[in-house]
Structures are given as structure tokens and as C-alpha cells.
KEPALUM-961736 format. One record per residue: residue in one letter; z, y, x of N, C-alpha, C in turn. Coordinates in nm, 3 decimals. Example, Ala and Ser with C-alpha at 12.3 -4.5 7.8 and 13.67 -1.06 7.14 Angstrom:
<atoms>
<atom><code>a</code><n_c3>0.780</n_c3><n_c2>-0.569</n_c2><n_c1>1.319</n_c1><ca_c3>0.780</ca_c3><ca_c2>-0.450</ca_c2><ca_c1>1.230</ca_c1><c_c3>0.780</c_c3><c_c2>-0.330</c_c2><c_c1>1.320</c_c1></atom>
<atom><code>s</code><n_c3>0.708</n_c3><n_c2>-0.225</n_c2><n_c1>1.285</n_c1><ca_c3>0.714</ca_c3><ca_c2>-0.106</ca_c2><ca_c1>1.367</ca_c1><c_c3>0.787</c_c3><c_c2>0.003</c_c2><c_c1>1.290</c_c1></atom>
</atoms>
This chain:
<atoms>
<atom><code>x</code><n_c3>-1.538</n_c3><n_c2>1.932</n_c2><n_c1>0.206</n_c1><ca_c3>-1.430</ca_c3><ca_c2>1.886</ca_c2><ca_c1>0.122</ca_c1><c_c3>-1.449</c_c3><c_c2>1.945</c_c2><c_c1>-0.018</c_c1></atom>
<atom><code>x</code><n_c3>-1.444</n_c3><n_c2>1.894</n_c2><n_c1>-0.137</n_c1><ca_c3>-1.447</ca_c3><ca_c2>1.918</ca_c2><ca_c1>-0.265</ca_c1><c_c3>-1.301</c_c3><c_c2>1.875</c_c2><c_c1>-0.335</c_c1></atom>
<atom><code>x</code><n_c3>-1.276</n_c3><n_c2>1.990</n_c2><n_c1>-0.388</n_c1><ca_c3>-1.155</ca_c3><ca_c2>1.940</ca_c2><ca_c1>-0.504</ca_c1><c_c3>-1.194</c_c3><c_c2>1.941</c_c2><c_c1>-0.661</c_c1></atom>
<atom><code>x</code><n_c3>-1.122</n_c3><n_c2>1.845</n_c2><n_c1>-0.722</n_c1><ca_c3>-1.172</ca_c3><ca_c2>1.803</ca_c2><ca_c1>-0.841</ca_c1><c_c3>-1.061</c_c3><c_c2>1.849</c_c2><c_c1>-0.926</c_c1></atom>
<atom><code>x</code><n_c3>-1.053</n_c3><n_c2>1.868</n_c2><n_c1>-0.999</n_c1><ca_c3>-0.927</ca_c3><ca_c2>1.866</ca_c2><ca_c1>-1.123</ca_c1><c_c3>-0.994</c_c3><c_c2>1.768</c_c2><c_c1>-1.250</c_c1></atom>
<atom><code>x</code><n_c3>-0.921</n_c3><n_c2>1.621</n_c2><n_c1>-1.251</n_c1><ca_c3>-0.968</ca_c3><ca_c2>1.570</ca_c2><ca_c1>-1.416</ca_c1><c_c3>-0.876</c_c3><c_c2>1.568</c_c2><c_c1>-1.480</c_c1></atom>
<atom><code>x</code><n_c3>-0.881</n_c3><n_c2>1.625</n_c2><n_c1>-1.615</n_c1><ca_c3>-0.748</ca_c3><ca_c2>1.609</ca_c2><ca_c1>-1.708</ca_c1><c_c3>-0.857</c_c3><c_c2>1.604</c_c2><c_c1>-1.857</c_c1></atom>
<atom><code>x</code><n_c3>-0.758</n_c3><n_c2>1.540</n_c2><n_c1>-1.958</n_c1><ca_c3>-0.808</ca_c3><ca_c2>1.587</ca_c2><ca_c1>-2.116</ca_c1><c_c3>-0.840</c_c3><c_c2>1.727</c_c2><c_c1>-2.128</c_c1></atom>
<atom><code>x</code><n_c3>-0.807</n_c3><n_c2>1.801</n_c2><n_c1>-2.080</n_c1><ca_c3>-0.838</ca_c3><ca_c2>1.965</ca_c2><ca_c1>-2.146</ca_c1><c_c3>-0.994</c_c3><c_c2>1.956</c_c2><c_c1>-2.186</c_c1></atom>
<atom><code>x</code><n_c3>-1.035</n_c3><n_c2>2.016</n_c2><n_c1>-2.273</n_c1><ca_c3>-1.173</ca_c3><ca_c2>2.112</ca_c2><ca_c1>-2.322</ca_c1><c_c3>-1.182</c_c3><c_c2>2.186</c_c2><c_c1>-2.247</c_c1></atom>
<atom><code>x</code><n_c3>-1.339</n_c3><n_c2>2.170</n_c2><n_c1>-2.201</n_c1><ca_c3>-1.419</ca_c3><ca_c2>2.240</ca_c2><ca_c1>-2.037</ca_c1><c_c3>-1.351</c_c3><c_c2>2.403</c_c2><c_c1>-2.061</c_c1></atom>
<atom><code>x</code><n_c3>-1.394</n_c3><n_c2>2.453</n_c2><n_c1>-2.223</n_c1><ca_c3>-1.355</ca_c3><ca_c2>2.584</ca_c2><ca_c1>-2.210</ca_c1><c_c3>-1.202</c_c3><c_c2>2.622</c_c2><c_c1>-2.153</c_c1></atom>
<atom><code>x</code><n_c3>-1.121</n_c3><n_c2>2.531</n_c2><n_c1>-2.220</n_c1><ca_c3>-0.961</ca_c3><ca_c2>2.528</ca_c2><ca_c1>-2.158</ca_c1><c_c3>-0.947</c_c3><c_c2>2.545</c_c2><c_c1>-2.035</c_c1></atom>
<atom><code>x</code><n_c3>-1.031</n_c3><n_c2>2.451</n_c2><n_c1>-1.988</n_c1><ca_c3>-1.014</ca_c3><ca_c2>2.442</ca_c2><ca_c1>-1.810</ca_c1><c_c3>-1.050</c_c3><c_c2>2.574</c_c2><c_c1>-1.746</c_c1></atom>
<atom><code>x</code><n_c3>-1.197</n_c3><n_c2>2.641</n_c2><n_c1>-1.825</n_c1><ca_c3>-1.226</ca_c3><ca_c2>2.742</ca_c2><ca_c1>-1.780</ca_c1><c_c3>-1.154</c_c3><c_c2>2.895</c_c2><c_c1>-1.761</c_c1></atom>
<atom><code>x</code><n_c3>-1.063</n_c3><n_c2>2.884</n_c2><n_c1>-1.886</n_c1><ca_c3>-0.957</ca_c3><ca_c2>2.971</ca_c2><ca_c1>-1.929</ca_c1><c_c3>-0.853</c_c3><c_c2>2.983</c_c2><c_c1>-1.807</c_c1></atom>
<atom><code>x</code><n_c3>-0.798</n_c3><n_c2>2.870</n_c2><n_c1>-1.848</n_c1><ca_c3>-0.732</ca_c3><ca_c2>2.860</ca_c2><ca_c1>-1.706</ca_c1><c_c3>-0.766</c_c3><c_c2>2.869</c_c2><c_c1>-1.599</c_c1></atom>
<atom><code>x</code><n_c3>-0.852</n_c3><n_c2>2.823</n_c2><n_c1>-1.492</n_c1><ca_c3>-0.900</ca_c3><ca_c2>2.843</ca_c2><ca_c1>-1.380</ca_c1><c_c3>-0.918</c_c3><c_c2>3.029</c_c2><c_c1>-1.359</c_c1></atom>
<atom><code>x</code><n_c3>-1.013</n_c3><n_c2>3.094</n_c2><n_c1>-1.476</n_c1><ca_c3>-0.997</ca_c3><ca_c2>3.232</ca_c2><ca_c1>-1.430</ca_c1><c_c3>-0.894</c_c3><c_c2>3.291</c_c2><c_c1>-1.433</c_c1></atom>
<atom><code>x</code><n_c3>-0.729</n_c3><n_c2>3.237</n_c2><n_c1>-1.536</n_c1><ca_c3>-0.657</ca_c3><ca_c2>3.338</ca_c2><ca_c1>-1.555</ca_c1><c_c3>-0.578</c_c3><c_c2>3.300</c_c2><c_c1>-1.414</c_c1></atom>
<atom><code>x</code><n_c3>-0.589</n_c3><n_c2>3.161</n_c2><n_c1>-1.350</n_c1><ca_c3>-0.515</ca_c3><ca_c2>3.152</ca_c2><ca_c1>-1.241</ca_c1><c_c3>-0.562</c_c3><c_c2>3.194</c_c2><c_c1>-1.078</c_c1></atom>
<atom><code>x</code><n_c3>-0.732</n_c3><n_c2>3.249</n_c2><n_c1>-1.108</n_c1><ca_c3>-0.780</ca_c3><ca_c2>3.338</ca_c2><ca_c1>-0.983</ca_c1><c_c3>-0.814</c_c3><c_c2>3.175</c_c2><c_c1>-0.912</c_c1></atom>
<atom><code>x</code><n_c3>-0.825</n_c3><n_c2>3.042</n_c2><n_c1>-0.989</n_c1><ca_c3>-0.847</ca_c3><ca_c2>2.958</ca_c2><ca_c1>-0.879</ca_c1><c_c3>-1.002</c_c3><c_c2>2.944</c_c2><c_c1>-0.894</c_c1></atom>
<atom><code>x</code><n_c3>-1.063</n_c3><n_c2>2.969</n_c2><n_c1>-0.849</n_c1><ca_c3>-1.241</ca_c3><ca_c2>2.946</ca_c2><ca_c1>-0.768</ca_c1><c_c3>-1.293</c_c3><c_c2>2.873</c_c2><c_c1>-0.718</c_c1></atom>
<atom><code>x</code><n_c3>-1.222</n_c3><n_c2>2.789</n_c2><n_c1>-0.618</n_c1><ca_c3>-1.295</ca_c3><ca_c2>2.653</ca_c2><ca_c1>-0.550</ca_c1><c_c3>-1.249</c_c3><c_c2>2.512</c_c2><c_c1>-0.607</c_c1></atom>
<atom><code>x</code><n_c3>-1.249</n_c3><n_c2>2.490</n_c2><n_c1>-0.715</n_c1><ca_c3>-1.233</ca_c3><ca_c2>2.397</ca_c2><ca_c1>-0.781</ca_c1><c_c3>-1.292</c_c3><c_c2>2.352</c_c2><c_c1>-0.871</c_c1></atom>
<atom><code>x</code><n_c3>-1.373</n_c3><n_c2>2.248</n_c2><n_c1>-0.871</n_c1><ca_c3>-1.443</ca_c3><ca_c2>2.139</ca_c2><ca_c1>-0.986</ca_c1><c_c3>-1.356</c_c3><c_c2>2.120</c_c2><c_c1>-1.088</c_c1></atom>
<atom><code>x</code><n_c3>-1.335</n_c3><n_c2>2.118</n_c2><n_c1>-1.219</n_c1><ca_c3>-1.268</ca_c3><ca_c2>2.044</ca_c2><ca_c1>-1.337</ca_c1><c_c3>-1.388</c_c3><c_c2>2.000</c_c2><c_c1>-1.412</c_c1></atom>
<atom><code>x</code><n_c3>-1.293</n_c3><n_c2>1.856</n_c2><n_c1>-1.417</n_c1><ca_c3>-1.387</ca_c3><ca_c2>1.807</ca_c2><ca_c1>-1.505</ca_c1><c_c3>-1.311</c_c3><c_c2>1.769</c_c2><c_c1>-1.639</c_c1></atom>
<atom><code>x</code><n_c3>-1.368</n_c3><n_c2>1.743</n_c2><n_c1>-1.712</n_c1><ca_c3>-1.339</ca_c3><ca_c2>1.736</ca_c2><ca_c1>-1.831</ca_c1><c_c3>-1.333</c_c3><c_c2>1.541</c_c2><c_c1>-1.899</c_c1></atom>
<atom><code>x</code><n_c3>-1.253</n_c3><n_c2>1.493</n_c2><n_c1>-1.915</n_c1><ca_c3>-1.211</ca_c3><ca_c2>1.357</ca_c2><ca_c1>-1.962</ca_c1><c_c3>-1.153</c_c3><c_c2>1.312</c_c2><c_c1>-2.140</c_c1></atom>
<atom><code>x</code><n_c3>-1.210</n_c3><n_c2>1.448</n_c2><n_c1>-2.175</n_c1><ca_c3>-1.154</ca_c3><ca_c2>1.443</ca_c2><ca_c1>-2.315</ca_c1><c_c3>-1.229</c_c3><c_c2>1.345</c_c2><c_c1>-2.449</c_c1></atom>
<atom><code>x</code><n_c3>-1.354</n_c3><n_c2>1.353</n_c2><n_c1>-2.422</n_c1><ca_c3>-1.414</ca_c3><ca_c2>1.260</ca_c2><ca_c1>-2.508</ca_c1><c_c3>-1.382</c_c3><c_c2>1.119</c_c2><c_c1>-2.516</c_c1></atom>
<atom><code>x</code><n_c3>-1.362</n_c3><n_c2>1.060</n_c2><n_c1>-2.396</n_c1><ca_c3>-1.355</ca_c3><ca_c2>0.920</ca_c2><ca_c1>-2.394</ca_c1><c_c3>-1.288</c_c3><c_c2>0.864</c_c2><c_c1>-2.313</c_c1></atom>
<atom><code>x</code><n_c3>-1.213</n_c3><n_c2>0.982</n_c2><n_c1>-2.213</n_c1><ca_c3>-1.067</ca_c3><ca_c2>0.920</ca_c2><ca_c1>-2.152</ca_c1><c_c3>-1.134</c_c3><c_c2>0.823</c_c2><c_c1>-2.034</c_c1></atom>
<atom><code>x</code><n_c3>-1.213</n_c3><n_c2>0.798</n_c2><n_c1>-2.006</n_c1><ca_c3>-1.293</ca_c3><ca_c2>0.683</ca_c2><ca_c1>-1.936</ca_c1><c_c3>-1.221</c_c3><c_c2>0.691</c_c2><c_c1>-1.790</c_c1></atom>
<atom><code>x</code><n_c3>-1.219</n_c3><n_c2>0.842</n_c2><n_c1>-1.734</n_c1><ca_c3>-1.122</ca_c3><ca_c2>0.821</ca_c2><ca_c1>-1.570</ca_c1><c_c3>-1.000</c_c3><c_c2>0.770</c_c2><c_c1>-1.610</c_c1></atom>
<atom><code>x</code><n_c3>-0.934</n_c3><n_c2>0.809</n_c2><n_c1>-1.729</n_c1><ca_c3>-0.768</ca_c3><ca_c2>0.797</ca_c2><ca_c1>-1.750</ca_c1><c_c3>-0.782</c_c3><c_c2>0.652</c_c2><c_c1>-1.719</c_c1></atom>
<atom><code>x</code><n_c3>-0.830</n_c3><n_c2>0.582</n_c2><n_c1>-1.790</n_c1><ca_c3>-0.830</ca_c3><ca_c2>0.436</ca_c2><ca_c1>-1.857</ca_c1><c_c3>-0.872</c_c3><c_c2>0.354</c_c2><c_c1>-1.681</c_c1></atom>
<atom><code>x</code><n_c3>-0.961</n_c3><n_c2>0.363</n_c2><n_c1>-1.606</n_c1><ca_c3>-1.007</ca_c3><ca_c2>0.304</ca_c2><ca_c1>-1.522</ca_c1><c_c3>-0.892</c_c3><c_c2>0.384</c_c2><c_c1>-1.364</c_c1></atom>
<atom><code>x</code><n_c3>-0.828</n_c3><n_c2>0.468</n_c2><n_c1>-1.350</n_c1><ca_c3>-0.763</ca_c3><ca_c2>0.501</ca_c2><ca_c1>-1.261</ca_c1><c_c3>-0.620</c_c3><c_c2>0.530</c_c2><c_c1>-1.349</c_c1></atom>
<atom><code>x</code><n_c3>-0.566</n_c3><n_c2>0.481</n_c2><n_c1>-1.369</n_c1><ca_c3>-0.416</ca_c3><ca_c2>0.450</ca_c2><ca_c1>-1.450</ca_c1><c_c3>-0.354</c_c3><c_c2>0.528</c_c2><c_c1>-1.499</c_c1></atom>
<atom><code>x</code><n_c3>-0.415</n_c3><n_c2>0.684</n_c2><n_c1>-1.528</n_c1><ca_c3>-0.327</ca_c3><ca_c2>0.773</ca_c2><ca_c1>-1.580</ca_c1><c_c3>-0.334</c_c3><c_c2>0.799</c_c2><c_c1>-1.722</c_c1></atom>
<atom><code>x</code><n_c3>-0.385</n_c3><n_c2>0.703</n_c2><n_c1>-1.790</n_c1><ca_c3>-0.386</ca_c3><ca_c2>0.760</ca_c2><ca_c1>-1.928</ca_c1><c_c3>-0.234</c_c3><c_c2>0.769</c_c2><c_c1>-2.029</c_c1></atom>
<atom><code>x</code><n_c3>-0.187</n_c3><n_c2>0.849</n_c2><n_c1>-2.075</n_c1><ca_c3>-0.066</ca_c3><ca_c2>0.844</ca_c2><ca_c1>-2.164</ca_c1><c_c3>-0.104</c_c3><c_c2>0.838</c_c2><c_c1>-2.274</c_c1></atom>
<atom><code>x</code><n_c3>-0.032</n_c3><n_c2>0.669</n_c2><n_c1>-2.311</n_c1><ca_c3>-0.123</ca_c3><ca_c2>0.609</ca_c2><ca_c1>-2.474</ca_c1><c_c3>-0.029</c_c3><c_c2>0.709</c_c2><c_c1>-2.577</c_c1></atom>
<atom><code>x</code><n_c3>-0.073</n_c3><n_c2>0.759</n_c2><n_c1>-2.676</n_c1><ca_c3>-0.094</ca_c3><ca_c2>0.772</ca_c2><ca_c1>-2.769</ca_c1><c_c3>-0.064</c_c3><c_c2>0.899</c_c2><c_c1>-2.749</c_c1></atom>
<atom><code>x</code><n_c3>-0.046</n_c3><n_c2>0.968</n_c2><n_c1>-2.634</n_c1><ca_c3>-0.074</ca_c3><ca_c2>1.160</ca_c2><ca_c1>-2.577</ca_c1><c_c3>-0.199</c_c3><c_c2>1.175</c_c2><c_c1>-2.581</c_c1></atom>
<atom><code>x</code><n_c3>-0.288</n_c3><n_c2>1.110</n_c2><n_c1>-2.580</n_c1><ca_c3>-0.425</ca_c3><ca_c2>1.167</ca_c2><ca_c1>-2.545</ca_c1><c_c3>-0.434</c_c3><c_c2>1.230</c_c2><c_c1>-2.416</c_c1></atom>
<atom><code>x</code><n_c3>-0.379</n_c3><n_c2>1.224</n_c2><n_c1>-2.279</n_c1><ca_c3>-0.322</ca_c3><ca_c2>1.362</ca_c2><ca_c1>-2.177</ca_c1><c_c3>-0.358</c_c3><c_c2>1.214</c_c2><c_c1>-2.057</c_c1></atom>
<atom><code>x</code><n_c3>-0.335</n_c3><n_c2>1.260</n_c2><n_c1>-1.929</n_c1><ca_c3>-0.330</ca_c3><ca_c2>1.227</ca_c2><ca_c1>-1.832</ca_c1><c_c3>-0.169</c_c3><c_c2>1.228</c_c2><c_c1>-1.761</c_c1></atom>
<atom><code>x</code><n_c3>-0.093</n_c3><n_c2>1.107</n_c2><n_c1>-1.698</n_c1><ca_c3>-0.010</ca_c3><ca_c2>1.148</ca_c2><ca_c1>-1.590</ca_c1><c_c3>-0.071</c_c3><c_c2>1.232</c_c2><c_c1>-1.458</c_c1></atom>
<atom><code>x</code><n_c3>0.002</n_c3><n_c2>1.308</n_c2><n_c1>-1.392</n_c1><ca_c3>-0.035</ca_c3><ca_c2>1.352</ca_c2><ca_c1>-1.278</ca_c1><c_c3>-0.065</c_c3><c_c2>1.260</c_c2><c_c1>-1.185</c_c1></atom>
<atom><code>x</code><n_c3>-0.162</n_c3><n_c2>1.273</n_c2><n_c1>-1.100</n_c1><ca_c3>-0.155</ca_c3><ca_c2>1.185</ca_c2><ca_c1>-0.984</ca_c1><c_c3>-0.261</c_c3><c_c2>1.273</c_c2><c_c1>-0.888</c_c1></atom>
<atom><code>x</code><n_c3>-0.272</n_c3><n_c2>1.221</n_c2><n_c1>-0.774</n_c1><ca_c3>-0.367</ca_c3><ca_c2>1.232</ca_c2><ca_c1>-0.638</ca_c1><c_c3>-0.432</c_c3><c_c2>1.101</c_c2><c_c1>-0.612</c_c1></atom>
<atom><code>x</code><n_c3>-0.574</n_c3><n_c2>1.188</n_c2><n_c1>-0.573</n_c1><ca_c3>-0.672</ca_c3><ca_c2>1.082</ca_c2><ca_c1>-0.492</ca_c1><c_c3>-0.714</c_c3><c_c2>1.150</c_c2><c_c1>-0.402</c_c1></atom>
<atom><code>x</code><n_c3>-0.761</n_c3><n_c2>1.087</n_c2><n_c1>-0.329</n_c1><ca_c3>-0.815</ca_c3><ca_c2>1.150</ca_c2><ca_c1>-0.158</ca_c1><c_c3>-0.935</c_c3><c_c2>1.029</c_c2><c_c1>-0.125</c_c1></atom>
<atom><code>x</code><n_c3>-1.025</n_c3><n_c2>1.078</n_c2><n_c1>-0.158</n_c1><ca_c3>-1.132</ca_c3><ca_c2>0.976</ca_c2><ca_c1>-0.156</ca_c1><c_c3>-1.226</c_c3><c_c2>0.997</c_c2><c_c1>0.029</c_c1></atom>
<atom><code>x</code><n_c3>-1.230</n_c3><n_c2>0.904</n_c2><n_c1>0.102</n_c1><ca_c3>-1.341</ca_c3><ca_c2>0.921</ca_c2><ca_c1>0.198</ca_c1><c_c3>-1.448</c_c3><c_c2>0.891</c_c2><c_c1>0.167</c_c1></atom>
<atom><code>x</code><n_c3>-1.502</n_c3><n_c2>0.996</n_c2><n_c1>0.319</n_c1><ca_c3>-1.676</ca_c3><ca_c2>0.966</ca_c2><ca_c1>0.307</ca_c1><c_c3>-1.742</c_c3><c_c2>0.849</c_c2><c_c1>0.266</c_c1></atom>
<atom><code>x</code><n_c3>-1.679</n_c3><n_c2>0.728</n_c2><n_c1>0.258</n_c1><ca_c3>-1.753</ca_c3><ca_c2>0.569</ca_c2><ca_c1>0.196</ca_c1><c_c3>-1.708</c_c3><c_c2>0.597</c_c2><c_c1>0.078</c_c1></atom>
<atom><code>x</code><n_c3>-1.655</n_c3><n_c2>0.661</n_c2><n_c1>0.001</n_c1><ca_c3>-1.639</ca_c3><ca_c2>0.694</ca_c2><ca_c1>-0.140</ca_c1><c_c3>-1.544</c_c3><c_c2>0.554</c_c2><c_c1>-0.179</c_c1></atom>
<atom><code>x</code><n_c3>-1.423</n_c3><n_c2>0.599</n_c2><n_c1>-0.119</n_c1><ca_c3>-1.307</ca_c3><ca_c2>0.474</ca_c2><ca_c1>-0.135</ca_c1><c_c3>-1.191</c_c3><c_c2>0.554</c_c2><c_c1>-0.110</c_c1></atom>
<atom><code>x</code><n_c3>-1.112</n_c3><n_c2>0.529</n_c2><n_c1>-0.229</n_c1><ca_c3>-0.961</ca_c3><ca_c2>0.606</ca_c2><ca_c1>-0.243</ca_c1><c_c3>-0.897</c_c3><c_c2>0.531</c_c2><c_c1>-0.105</c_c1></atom>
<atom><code>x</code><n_c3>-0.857</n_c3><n_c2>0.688</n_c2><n_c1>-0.016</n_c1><ca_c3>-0.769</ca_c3><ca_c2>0.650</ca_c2><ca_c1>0.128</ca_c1><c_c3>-0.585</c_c3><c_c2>0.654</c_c2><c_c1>0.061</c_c1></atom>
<atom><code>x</code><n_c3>-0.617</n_c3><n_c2>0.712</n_c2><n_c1>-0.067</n_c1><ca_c3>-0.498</ca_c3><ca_c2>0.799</ca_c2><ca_c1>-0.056</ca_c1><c_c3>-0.432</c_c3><c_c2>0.796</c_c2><c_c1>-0.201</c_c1></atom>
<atom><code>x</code><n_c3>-0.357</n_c3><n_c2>0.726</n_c2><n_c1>-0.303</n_c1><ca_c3>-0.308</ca_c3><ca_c2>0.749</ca_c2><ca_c1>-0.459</ca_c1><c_c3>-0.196</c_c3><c_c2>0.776</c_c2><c_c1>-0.428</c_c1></atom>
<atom><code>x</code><n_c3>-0.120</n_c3><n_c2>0.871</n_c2><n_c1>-0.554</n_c1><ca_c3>-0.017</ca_c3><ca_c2>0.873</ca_c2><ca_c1>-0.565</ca_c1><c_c3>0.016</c_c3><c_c2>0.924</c_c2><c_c1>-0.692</c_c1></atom>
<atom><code>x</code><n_c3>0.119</n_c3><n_c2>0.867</n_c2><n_c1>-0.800</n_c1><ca_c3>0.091</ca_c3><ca_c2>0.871</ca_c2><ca_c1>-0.936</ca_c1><c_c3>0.258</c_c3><c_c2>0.904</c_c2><c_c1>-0.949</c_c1></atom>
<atom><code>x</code><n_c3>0.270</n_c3><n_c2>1.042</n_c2><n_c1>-0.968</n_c1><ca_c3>0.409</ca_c3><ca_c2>1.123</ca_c2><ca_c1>-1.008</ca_c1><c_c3>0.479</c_c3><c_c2>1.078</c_c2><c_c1>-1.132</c_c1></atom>
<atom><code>x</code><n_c3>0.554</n_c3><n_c2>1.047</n_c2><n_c1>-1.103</n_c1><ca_c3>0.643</ca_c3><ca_c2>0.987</ca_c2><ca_c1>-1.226</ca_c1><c_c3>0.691</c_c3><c_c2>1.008</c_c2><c_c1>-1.352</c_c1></atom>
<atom><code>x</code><n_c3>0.658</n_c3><n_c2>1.144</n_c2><n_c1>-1.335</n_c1><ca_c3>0.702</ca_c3><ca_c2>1.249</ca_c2><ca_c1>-1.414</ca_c1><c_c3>0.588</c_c3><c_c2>1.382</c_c2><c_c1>-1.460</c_c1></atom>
<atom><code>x</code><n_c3>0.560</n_c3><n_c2>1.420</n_c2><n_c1>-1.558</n_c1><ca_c3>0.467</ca_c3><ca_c2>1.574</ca_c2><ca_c1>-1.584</ca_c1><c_c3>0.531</c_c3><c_c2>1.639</c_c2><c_c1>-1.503</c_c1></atom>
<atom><code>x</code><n_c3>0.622</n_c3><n_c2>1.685</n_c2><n_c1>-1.490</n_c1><ca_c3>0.700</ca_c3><ca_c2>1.803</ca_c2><ca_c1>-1.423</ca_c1><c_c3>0.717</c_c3><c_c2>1.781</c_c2><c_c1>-1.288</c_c1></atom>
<atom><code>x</code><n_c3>0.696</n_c3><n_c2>1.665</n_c2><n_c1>-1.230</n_c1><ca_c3>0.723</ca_c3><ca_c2>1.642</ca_c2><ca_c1>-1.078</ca_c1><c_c3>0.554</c_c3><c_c2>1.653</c_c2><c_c1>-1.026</c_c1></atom>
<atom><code>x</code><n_c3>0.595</n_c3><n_c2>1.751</n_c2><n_c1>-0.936</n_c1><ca_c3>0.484</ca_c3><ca_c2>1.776</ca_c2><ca_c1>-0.801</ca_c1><c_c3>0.468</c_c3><c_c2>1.715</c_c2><c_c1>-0.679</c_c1></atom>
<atom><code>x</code><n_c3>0.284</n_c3><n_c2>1.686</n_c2><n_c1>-0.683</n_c1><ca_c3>0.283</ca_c3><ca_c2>1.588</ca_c2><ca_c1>-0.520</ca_c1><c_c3>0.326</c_c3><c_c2>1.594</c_c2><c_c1>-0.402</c_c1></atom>
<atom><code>x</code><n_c3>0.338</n_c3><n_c2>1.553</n_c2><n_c1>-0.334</n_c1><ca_c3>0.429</ca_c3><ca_c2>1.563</ca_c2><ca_c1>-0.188</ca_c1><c_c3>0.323</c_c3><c_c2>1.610</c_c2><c_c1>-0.093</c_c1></atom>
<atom><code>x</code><n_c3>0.270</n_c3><n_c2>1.728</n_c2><n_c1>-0.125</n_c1><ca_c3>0.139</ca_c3><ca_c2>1.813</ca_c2><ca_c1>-0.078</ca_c1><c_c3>0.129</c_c3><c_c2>1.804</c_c2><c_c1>0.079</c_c1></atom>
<atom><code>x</code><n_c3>0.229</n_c3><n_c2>1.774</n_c2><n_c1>0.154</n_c1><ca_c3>0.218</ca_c3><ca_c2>1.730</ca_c2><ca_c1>0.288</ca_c1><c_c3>0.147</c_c3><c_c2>1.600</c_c2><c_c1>0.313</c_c1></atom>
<atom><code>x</code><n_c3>0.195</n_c3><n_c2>1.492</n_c2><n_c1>0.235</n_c1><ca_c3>0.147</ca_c3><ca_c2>1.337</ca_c2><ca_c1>0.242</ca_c1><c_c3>0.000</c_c3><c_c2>1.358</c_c2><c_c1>0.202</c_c1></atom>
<atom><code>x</code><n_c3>-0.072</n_c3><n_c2>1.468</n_c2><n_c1>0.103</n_c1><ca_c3>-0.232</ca_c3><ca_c2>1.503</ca_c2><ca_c1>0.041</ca_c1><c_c3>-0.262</c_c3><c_c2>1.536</c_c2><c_c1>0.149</c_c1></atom>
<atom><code>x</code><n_c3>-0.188</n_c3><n_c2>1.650</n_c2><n_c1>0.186</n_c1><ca_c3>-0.316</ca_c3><ca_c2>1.710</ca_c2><ca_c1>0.312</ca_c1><c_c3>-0.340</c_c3><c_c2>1.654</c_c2><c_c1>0.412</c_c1></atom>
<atom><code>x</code><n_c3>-0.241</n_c3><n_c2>1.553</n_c2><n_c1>0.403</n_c1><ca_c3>-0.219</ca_c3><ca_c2>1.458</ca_c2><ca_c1>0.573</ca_c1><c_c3>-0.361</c_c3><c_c2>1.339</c_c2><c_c1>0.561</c_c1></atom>
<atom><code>x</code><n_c3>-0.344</n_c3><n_c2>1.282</n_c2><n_c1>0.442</n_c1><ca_c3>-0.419</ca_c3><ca_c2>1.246</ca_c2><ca_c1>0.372</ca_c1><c_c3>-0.594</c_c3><c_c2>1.264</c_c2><c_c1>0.414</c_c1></atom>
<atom><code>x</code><n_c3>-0.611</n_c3><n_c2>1.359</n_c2><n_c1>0.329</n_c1><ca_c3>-0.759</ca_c3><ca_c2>1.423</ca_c2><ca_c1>0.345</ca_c1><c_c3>-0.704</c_c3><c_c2>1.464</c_c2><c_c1>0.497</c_c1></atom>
<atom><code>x</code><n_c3>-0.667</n_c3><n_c2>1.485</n_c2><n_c1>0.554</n_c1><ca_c3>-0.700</ca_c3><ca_c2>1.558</ca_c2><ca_c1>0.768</ca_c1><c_c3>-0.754</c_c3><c_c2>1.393</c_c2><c_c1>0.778</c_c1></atom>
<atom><code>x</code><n_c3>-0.688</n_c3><n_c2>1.274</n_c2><n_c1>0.767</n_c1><ca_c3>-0.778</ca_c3><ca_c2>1.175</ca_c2><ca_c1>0.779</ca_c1><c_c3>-0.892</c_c3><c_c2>1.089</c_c2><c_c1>0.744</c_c1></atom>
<atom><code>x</code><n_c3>-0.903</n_c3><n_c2>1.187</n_c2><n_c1>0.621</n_c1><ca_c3>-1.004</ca_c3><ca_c2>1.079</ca_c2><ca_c1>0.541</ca_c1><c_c3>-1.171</c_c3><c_c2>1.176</c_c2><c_c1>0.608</c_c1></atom>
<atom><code>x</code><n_c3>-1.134</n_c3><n_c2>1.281</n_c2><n_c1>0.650</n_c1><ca_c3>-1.279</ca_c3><ca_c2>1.362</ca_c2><ca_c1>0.711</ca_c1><c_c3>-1.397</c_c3><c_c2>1.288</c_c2><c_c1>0.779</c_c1></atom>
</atoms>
């Protein structure tokens, strides 16, 4: 299993963060130049430059089992429905 983080941040940003938050097993990638995930998976916020929150849970055929696109910056995923999620997408 691999986790990804994509958002606009600058790699260094991401990097900042990731050590000051002790998180380690996590990929970030970086979407800031050209927005290209925002734009092709629906989270881009026009004229924020930023990403909405959302979840993917991709299976082994490399096909989203699983979206869910939070309505809100401040609202968090329903981390039961993710993990339930990925236990099936294995």
C-alpha cells in the first residue's frame, strides 16, 4: 500500500511539513506548476491556485475503487469509509 499526498504546495513546503509533523510514510507530490492532477481529477479551486480536499483509493488495475470530494477545506474524510475502502481494493 502507498500513500500519496497531492496538493499545490512547493516540494520544499511539503517537506517542511512532513518533518515538522513526524509523518514518514508518505509520498507528496507536488502539483504546483501546472495543476495538471487538480484539473483532470476535479479538485482544482479556480482562481486559489490550491486543491479541494478529496480521497482516492486506487486498485491493483490502477482504477479509482473509491472518491470522495469534501465539501469544505475544513471538513475531514470519513476515514472509516477510506480504510474500508483500501481493506478492499488489496
Amino acid at each position: 500500500m502507498h500513500v500519496l499526498v497531492i496538493n499545490a504546495d512547493l516540494p520544499l513546503t511539503q517537506k517542511t511539513w512532513c518533518g515538522n509533523a513526524g509523518v514518514e510514510r508518505v509520498q507528496t507530490v507536488s502539483d504546483h506548476i501546472d495543476m495538471d492532477f487538480a484539473l483532470k481529477y476535479g479538485t482544482y479551486v479556480k482562481g486559489r491556485r490550491f486543491h479541494y480536499r478529496a480521497v482516492f483509493v486506487v486498485g491493483k488495475d490502477d482504477k479509482v475503487v473509491y472518491a470522495a470530494y469534501m465539501p469544505g477545506l475544513d471538513v475531514e474524510p470519513n476515514y472509516d469509509e477510506v480504510l474500508a475502502a483500501v481493506r478492499t481494493a488489496r
